[in-house]
C-alpha positions in Angstrom: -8.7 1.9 12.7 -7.8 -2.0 13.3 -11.3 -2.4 11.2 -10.0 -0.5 8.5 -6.5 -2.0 8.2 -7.8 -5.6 8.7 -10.8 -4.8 5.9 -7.9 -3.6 3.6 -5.5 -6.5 4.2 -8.8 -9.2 4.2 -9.5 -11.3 1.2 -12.6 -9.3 0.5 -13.1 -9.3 -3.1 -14.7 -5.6 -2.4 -12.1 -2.9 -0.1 -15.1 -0.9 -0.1 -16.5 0.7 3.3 -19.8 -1.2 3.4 -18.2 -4.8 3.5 -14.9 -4.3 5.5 -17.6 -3.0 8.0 -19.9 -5.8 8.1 -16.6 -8.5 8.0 -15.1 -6.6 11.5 -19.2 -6.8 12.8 -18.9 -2.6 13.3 -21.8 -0.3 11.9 -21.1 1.1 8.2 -22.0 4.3 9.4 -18.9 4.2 11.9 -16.2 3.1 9.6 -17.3 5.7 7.1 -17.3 8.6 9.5 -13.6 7.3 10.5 -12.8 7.5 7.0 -14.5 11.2 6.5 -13.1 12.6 9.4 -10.0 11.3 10.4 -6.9 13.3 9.2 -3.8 11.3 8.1 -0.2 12.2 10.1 1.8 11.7 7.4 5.0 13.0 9.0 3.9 10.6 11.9 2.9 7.6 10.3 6.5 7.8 7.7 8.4 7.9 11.1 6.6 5.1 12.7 7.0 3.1 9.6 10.9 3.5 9.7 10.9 2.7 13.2 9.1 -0.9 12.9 11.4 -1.3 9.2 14.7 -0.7 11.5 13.6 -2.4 14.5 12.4 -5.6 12.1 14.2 -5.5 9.0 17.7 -4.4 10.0 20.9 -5.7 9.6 24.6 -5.6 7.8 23.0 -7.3 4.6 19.4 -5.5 4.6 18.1 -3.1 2.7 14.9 -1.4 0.8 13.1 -2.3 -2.3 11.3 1.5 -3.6 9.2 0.4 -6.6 6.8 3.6 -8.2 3.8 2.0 -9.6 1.1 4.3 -11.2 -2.6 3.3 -12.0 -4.3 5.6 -15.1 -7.8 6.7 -13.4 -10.6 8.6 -15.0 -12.6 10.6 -12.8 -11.4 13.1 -9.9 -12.9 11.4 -6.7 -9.6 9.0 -5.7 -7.4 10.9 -3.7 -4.4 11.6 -5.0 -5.9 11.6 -8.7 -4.0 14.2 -11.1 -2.5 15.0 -14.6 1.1 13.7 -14.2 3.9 11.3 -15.7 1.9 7.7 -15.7 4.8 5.0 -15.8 1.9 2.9 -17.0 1.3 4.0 -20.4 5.0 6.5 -20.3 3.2 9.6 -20.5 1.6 12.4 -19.0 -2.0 11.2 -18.2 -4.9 11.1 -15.2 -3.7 8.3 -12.7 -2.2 7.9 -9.4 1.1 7.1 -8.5 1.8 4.8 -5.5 4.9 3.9 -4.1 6.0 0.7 -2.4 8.8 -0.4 0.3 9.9 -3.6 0.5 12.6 -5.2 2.8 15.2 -7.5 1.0 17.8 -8.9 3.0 21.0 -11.3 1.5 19.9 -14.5 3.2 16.7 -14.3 0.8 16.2 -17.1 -1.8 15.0 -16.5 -5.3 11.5 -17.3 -6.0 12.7 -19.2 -9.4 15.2 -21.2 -9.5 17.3 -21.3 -12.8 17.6 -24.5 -14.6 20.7 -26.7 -14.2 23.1 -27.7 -16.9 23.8 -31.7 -17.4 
């Protein structure tokens, strides 16, 4: 798994198997029989994540970013891949919908700063 994550996080230009493999030095063959027969928790790993989010990220002035983004995909072999509302194009289409949480907290600074009046 700390192959998998690391290959995903890496600046690989490919997130494919066969090159996160041979960046962690593992065989291909073992990563991709992780991949094929490992079954996601995902009651598990949305609980872990909201423990390390409150244990991290908490506070009087924190809170959560939850951003939808969806990805128009032809073909049927990503998971996840089905005819439903695509923000992308505003329609019903073939895509996958992701969603994202980010931590935000009041002490934050802007990443632009807005230009001063003389």
């Amino acid at each position: 798994m700390p192959e998998y994550v690391e290959g995903q996080l890496s600046d690989l230009p490919r997130k494919s198997v066969e090159p996160m493999a041979l960046k962690a030095g593992v065989p291909v063959r073992t990563l991709q029989e992780f991949l094929s027969q490992h079954k996601w928790d995902h009651d598990r790993m949305r609980d872990r994540v909201a423990k390390i989010v409150v244990r991290d990220h908490a506070g009087r002035h924190s809170m959560g970013i939850l951003d939808e983004t969806s990805f128009v995909k032809k073909g049927e072999k990503t998971p996840g891949v089905q005819r439903q509302h695509c923000g992308a194009v505003g329609k019903q289409e073939n895509c996958i919908v992701t969603v994202h949480l980010g931590p935000s907290v009041r002490s934050s600074s802007p990443t632009a700063t807005p230009p001063q009046r003389t």
